[in-house]
C-alpha positions, 0 to 999 in steps of 0.5 A, a space after each residue: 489432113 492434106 492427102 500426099 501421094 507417094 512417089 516411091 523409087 524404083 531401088 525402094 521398091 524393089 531392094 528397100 521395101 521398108 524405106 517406102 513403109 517408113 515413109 508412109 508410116 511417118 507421113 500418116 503419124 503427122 496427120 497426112 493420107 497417103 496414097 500410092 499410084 500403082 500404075 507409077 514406074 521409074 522416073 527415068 532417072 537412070 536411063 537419063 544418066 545413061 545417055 538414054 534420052 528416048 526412054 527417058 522421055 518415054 518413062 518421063 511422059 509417063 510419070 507426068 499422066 500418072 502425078 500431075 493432078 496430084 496436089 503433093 508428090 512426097 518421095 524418100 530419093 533426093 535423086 529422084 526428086 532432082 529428076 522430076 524438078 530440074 532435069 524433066 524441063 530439060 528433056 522436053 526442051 524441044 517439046 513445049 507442051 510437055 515442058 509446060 506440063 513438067 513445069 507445072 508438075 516441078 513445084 509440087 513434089 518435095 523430098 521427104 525431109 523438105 516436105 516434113 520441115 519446110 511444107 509440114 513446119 515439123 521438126 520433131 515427129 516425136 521419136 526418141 533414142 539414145 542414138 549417136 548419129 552421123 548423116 551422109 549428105 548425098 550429092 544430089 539432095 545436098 548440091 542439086 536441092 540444097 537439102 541438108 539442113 532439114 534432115 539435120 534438123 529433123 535428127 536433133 529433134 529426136 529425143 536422146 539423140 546426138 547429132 555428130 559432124 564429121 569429117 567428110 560428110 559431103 564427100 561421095 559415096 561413089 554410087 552415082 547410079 550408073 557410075 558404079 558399074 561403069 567406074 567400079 573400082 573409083 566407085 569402091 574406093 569412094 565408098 571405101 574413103 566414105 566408112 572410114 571418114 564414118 568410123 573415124 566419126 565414132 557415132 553409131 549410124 550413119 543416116 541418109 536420104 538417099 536409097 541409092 546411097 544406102 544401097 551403096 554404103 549399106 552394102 559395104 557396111 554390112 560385108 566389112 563391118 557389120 557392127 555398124 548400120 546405115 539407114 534411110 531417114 524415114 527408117 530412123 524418125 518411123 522406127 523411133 516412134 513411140 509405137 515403132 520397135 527399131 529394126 535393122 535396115 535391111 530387114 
């Protein structure tokens, strides 16, 4: 039973408390011990975004004290992982001692869905639903990770499901993190452009990897459409377990 320490984002923490639960609940049906860090704080992922790169490094310091001794990070955000793997060696380009230490924390902390298929060796979790879905491939997990088919796979596998490609799977959302404040109305029309490639899909739900993404395309959906669903992965694989009731994503 390898012990895994859960690396939960600041939107999930705060905005999508269930998304951190699934997570959880997913890893221990597969046989891993979760273990949370309550001392942990954002990655520093939005300060860096923002040019901010003092306080990024400061957040960045303190993420590394809390996880390096950590065998395996596990977090539910194909952004935030992006943060910790690529863009901390770049903070600490000038810093060599803190370079190393992010380096040597780089390898251990996976995405979810990479960590189910790629690290577990696990693709069907044992969920089952009569379920047709589409699946958002958000910008950082797809272009920055190259996770994409890992999710899709872990989808499949669900019994009664039915995996549907679509026309603009790959396109933005128009979240970006602070994108979406600073370029509010290129950000709407973005997500606007994403649920209706969606609703043209005809699946049912549109699943993603990303928090800030359901975040953004959850939120549109739930004013202007409110008959269709987004939901985190974890959501979708925990609650289709055989003792997971289904429940709407933002309850």
């Amino acid at each position: 039973m390898p012990t895994v320490s859960l690396f939960i984002p600041c939107l999930v923490d705060l905005v999508l408390p269930r998304v951190g639960e699934c997570t959880a609940t997913l890893l221990s049906h597969l046989g891993c011990k979760p273990i949370y860090h309550s001392e942990q704080t954002c990655c520093g992922l939005m300060a860096f975004n923002g040019g901010h790169r003092d306080e990024a490094r400061r957040l960045a310091r303190r993420f590394i004290r809390v996880f390096e001794h950590d065998p395996l990070i596990v977090s539910p955000s194909g952004s935030c992982v992006h943060m910790v793997k690529q863009r901390y060696a770049e903070l600490f380009a000038d810093e060599p001692a803190w370079r190393a230490r992010a380096l040597a924390l780089a390898p251990r902390v996976y995405e979810l869905s990479q960590f189910v298929v790629d690290f577990l060796g696990v693709q069907d979790v044992g969920a089952a639903d009569e379920v047709t879905v589409a699946y958002h491939e958000s910008c950082s997990t797809l272009n920055a990770l190259g996770v994409s088919a890992q999710p899709k796979a872990l989808i499949r596998a669900v019994r009664g499901a039915t995996l549907k490609e679509w026309q603009g799977a790959d396109v933005c959302c128009g979240f970006g993190g602070t994108f979406a404040n600073s370029f509010a109305p290129i950000s709407s029309a973005l997500v606007r452009q994403k649920v209706a490639f969606f609703l043209e899909s005809g699946a049912d739900l549109l699943v993603m990897c990303d928090p800030g993404c359901l975040l953004n395309i959850g939120g549109y959906l739930h004013r202007h459409h409110p008959d269709k669903q987004a939901m985190h992965l974890a959501q979708f694989l925990a609650d289709r377990l055989p003792d997971g009731p289904a429940r709407d994503a933002w309850s």
